[in-house]
C-alpha positions in Angstrom: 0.0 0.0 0.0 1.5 3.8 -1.2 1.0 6.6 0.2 -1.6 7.7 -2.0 -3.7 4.6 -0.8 -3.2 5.5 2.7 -4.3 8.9 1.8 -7.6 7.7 0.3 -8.4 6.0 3.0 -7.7 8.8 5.9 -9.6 10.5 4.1 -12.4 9.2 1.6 -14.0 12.3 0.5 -11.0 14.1 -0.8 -11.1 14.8 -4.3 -7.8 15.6 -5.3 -7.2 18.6 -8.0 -6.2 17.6 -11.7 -3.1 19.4 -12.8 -2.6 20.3 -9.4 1.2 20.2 -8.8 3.6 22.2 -6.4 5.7 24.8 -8.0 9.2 25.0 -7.1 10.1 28.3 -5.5 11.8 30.5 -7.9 14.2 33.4 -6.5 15.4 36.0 -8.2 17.9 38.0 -6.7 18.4 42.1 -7.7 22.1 42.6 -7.0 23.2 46.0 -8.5 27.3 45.2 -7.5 28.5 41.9 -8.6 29.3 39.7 -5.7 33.1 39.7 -5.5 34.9 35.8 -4.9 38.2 36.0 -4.1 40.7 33.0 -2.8 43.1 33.3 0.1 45.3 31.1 2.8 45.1 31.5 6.2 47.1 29.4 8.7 48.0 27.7 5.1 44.7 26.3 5.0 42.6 27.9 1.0 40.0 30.0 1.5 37.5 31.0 -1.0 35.7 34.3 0.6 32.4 36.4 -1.2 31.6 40.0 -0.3 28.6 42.6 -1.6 26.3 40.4 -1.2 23.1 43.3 -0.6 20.6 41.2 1.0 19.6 40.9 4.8 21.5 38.1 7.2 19.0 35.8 7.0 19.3 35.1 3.3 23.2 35.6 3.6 23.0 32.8 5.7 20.7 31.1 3.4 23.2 31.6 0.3 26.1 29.9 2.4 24.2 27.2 3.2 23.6 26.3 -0.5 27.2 27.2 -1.5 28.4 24.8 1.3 25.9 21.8 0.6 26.6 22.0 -3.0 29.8 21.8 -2.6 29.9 19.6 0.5 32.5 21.9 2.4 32.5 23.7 5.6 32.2 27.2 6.4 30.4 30.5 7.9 28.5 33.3 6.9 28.8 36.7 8.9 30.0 40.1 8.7 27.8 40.9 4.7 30.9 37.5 3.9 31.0 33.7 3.2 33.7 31.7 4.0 33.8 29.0 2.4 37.1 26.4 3.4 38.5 25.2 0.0 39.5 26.6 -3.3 36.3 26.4 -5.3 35.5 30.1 -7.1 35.2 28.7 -10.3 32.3 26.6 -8.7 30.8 28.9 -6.6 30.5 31.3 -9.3 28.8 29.0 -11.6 26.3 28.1 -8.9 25.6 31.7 -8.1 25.2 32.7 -11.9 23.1 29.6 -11.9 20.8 31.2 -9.3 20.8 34.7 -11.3 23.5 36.9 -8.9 26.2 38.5 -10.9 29.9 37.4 -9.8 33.4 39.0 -10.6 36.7 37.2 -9.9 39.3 39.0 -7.8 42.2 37.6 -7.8 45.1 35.8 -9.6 
């Protein structure tokens, strides 16, 4: 028995709604400065760190949490930066042009 069986018999008089189907959020973000992604060491440990992001904290923190589960790394989010450990800025900016934010490379 499926789920949808189950369903049906919670509840009997449901009739469900034909073409009904949830939409996948969509976000579009309206960044007038590009987000800047630079690469650095510290303690000899690579860095990858984002600034100008113009949004609140709660979607900063939001943004990092993508970058870091796509890319299954650590990091933090605080200060208007990301810090994300490793050397990925040719990752994260595809992912963020993927999401619609403009990116710039600084940096060698």
């Amino acid at each position: 028995m499926d789920l949808q069986d189950q369903l049906k018999n919670l509840f009997p008089d449901h009739v469900p709604e034909v073409g009904a189907k949830s939409e996948k959020k969509t976000t579009l973000y309206l960044q007038e400065d590009p987000i800047l992604c630079k690469y650095e060491k510290r303690k000899g440990k690579p860095i990858t760190i984002l600034e100008g992001y113009n949004g609140n904290d709660n979607d900063l923190r939001q943004l990092a949490k993508l970058l870091k589960t796509k890319l299954s790394a650590g990091g933090s989010a605080k200060e208007g930066k990301i810090i994300v450990q490793g050397n990925f800025r040719d990752k994260i900016m595809e992912i963020l042009r993927a999401e619609g934010f403009k990116v710039k490379r600084v940096g060698g």
